[in-house]
Every structure is written in C-alpha cells, then in structure tokens.
N, C-alpha and C positions, 0 to 999 in steps of 0.2 A: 561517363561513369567512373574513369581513372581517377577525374579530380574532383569527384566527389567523394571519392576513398579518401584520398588524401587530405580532404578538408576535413571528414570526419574523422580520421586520425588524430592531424594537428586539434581537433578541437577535443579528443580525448585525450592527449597530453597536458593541455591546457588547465584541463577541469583536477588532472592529477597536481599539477605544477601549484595551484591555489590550493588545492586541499594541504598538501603537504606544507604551503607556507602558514596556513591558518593552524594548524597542528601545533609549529613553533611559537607559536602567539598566544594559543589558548589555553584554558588553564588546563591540566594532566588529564586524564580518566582513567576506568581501569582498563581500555580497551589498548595495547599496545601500537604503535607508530603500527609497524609490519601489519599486525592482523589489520586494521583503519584501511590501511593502503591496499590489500589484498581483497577486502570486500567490496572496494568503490571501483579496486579493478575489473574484478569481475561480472560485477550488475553491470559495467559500463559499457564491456563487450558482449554478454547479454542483448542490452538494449539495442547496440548499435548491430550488430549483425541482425537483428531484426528490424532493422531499419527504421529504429526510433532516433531523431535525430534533434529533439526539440526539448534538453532534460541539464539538469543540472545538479549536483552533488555539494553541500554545503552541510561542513561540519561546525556544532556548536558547543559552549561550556556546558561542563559535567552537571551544572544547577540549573539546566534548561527549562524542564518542564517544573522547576521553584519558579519561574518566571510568570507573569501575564503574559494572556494571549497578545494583545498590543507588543510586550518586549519581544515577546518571540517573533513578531509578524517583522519588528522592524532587525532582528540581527539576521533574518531570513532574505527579507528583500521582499517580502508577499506584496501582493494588492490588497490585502486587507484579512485581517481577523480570520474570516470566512473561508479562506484561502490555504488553512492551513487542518488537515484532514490527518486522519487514522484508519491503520486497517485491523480490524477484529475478526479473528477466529471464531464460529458460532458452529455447535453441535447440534443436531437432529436426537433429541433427547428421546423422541418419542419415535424413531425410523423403527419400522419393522426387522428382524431380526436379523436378514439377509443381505440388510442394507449397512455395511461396515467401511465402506470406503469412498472416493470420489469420482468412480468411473463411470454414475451415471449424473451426467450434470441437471438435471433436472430434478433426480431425487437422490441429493449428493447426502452423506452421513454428517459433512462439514462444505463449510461457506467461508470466504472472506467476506467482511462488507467492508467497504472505502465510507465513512463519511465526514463529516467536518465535526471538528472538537466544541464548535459553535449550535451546534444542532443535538436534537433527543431524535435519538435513535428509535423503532419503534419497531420489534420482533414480530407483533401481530401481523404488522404488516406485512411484512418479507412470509409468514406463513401463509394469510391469503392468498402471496403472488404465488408461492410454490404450490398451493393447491389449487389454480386456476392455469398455474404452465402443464399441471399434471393431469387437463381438461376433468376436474372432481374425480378421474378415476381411483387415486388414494384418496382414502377418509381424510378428513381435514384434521382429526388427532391424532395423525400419524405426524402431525407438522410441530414440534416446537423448539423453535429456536433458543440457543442460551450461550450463554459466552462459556467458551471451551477452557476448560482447565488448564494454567499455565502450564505445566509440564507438556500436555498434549498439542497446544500453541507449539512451545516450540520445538517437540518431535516432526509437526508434519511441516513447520515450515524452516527450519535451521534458523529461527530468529529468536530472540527471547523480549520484553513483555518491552513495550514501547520504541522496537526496533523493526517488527513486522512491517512488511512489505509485500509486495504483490512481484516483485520481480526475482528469480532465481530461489524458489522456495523449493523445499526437497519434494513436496508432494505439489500434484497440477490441481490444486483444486480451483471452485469454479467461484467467482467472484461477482458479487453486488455492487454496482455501483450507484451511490445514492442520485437520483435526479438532479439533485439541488446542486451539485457539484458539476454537474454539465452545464447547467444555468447560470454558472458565473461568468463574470467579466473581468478584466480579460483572462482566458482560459490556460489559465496556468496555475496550476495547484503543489503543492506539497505534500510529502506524508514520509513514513519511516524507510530508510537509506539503509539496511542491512545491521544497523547497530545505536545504538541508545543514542550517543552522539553525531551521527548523521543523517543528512535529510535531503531528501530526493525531490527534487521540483519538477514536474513533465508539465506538458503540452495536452491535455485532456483530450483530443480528438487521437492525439498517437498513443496516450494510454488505453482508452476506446480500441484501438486497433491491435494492441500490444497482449494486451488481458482475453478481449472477446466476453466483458461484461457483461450480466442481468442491468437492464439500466432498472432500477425500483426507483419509486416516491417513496421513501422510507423512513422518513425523517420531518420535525417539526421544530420551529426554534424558539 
C-alpha cells in the first residue's frame, strides 16, 4: 500500500510537471498560470484520494472548441471523435414545489448528464428513465428536462460554460451517464477539467465508480 502512495504521488507530479510545461508552449488564456495550476491540483487530489488512479489532465489552445472534433481528438490524444464528451447541467422545470435541490437523487431539482459531443442528446428520454426510477409514483409531467441557465450551471458547480466537470463541483448532484460512452473502446474518455482550457481524460469503469452514475441510453448519433 506504501508504494502505491508513492507511485500515485510521483504520477501526480508528473501530470503537474506536463501541464505546467504545455502552459509555456501554449498560446495565453484568460485563465492565469496559478489559477490552471490550482484547479488540476485540486481535482487531482480529489480523484486520487478517492482512488481513481486511471486519469489524466491535458491543457489546450484558447481557440479549442474553433477547432474540429478530429483537431481536438488529435491535440487530446483520444481514440477517436466519439471519445470526446461533455457534462450539462439540466433543470427539472417541471419538479413540484418542494423539490428545490439535489438531495433526493431520484427526484433531483438538477442532473449532470456526461455525453459525447458526437451524439444528440435526447431529454425525453432521461424523463421516461426518471419516471420509471420513481416506479410511475410522480406523474410523468412532473419530469422536464432542460439545459440549466448558465448562471445557475455555474453556481451549483463552480465551473462556468465549457469547463463543467463532474469532479469537485460545489454542489453533489446526481449524474447521467450516457450508455453509449460505457460502450466504447478503448475505455477512456474525456470531458471538461475544471476550466475552459483544460481536459480531463479517465478510465470509464473508475469514473463509474468515482460519480455513482444513472447509466441512461440517452442519446442518438
């Protein structure tokens, strides 16, 4: 167990030591050196004290998402296109009155969903799943899903709009994970790293374990 501390250590040094040299190379952002450094710190020991040990941190130019998905897949290192995912804040527009916040994960007021930028997401869906998790005892138009106003995104998770992440967000809310993204090969995905310019690569079975997922089919391409 000692030297496995220690390996996980050295491999979060590691991941700082490349971030840091990629910073120098890359073209500026608005997001400063310190602040960069201070968020990949802290998801990183997040991750690792939870004993996700399969992730990676890779920061990119400030014209990222001007890029195709192909550029992005190759300045990332993906397996492919498909490989490269987002997480959306989605509101219960229609929750009943009493329902204001994320402490009943079944009939949560807000949802992250993870899915791939390659795929159409599909809200219907995710509300059929919530009114059959909730065995039909809420009405079914008590369910509507909709993407959460950015201000509200980034109150409940300290990220703002193409930085959201599922790791180290101020509030615990409960998380969709699309199907189609379990279903890849090889199982290593990507999505937003704490800030516009960085990007978070895990191991899908230890973000499965990390999160505690809804796995939905919630998606079509």
């Amino acid at each position: 167990m000692e030297e496995l501390a220690k390996l996980e250590t050295i491999q979060t040094q590691i991941l700082h030591r490349i971030a840091q040299l990629e910073l120098s190379i890359l073209p500026s952002s608005n997001n400063s050196h310190t602040s960069a450094t201070t968020t990949e710190s802290r998801l990183s020991a997040i991750l690792v004290a939870a004993g996700v040990n399969d992730f990676a941190f890779k920061r990119v130019p400030s014209d990222y998402y001007d890029w195709s998905f192909e550029a992005r897949r190759d300045v990332l290192g993906a397996a492919s296109i498909h490989h490269l995912c987002k997480s959306i804040v989605l509101v219960n527009t229609q929750a009943a009155s009493d329902i204001t916040d994320c402490s009943d994960r079944q009939n949560s007021k807000y949802y992250v969903v993870v899915v791939q930028y390659t795929a159409r997401f599909s809200a219907d869906t995710v509300k059929n799943f919530l009114y059959t998790l909730n065995n039909g005892k809420i009405p079914k138009k008590r369910f509507n899903l909709r993407l959460a106003p950015e201000e509200i995104s980034n109150k409940l998770t300290g990220f703002e709009h193409n930085a959201v992440t599922c790791v180290g967000m101020k509030t615990d809310i409960p998380v969709i994970l699309d199907e189609a993204i379990v279903n890849l090969h090889p199982d290593f995905f990507w999505l937003g790293g704490g800030e516009i310019d960085l990007k978070l690569g895990i191991k899908t079975s230890e973000f499965i374990n990390f999160t505690k997922p809804f796995i939905v089919n919630c998606s079509g391409s």
